[in-house]
C-alpha positions in Angstrom: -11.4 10.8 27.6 -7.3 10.0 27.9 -5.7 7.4 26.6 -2.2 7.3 27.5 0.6 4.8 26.1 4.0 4.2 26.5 5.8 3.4 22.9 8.7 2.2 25.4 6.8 -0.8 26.8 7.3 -4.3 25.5 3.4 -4.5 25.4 1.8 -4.1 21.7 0.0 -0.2 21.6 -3.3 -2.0 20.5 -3.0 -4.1 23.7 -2.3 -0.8 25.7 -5.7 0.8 24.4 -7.8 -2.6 25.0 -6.5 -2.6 28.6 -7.1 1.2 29.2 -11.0 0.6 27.4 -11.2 -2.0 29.6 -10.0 -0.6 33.1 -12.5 2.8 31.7 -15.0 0.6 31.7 -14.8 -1.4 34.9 -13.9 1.9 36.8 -17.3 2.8 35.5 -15.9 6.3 33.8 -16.9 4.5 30.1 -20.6 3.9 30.3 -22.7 1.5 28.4 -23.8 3.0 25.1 -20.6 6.1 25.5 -19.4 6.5 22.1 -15.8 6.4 21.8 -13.7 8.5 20.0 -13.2 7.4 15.9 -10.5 5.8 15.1 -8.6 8.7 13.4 -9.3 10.9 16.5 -7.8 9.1 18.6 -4.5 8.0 16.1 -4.5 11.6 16.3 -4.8 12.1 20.0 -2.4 9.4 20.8 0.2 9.6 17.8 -0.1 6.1 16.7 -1.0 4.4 13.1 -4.9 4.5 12.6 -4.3 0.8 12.2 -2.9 0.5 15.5 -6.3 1.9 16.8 -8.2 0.1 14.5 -7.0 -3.6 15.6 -7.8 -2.4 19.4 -11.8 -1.9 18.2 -11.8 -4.6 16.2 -10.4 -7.1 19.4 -13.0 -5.5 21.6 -15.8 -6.1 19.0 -15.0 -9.6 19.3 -14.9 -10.0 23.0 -18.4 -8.6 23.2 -16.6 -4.7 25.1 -17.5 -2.7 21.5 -19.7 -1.9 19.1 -19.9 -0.4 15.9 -22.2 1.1 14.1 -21.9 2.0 10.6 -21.6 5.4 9.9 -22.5 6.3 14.1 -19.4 5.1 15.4 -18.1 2.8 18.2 -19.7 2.5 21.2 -19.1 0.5 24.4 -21.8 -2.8 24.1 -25.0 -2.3 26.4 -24.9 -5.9 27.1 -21.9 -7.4 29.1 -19.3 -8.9 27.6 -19.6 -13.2 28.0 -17.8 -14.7 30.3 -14.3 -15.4 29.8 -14.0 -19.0 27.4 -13.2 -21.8 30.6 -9.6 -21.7 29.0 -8.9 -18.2 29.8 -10.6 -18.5 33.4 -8.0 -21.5 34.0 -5.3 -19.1 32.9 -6.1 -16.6 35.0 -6.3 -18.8 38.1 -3.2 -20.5 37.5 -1.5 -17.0 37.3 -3.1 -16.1 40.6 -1.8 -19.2 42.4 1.7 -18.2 41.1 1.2 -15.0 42.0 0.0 -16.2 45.4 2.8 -18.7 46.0 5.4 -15.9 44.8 4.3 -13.3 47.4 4.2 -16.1 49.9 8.0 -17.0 49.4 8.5 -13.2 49.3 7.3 -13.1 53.2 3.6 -11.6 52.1 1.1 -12.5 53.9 -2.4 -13.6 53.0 -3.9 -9.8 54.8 -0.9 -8.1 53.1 -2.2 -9.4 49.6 -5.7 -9.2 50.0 -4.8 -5.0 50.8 -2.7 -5.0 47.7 -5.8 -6.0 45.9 -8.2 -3.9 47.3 -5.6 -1.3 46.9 -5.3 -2.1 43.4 -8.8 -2.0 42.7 -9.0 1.3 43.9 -6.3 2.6 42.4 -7.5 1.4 39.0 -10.7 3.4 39.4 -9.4 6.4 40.7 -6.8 6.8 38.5 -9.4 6.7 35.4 -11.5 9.2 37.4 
């Protein structure tokens, strides 16, 4: 399993490894129950602060994504993550509808977009293959 960062990005590094964990699992290469590796392995693997690490597990422990068993390790939850709260759903819609109105001004069309995501999708699991 490879997580990759970039330290130059104006994204926080724990945010980085919660979006990697999370595009892992949705690509379907991190399985339900697939331990992951301890914190200080992958500090180690990645170069970071174990605290850095650390925050990312303890964020996906609260969205439902990890779990942790004492003295077993940390393990991607068997049972899917709840829904997003309705706040974040709305935020997420209202980003798409700038999104959409932005490629529309841009001269996008509706098919154009609607390949970008499918290519996107794609994309995001193969590149985690």
């Amino acid at each position: 399993m490879l997580f990759r960062i970039d330290p130059r990005s104006s994204t926080p590094l724990y945010e980085q490894i919660i979006y990697q964990v999370k595009n892992m699992c949705s690509a379907g290469i991190l399985q339900p129950g697939e331990k992951l590796p301890s914190i200080r392995e992958l500090s180690s693997q990645m170069v970071v602060n174990p605290n850095t690490v650390s925050k990312a597990y303890q964020e996906m422990e609260k969205i439902g994504l990890l779990l942790t068993i004492q003295g077993k390790g940390t393990f991607v939850s068997t049972s899917p993550p709840p829904f997003a709260p309705p706040e974040k759903q709305k935020k997420l819609q209202d980003e798409l509808k700038q999104l959409i109105v932005d490629c529309h001004f841009a001269g996008v069309s509706r098919e154009r977009f609607l390949e970008w995501t499918e290519q996107s999708y794609r994309e995001m699991r193969d590149t985690q293959q």
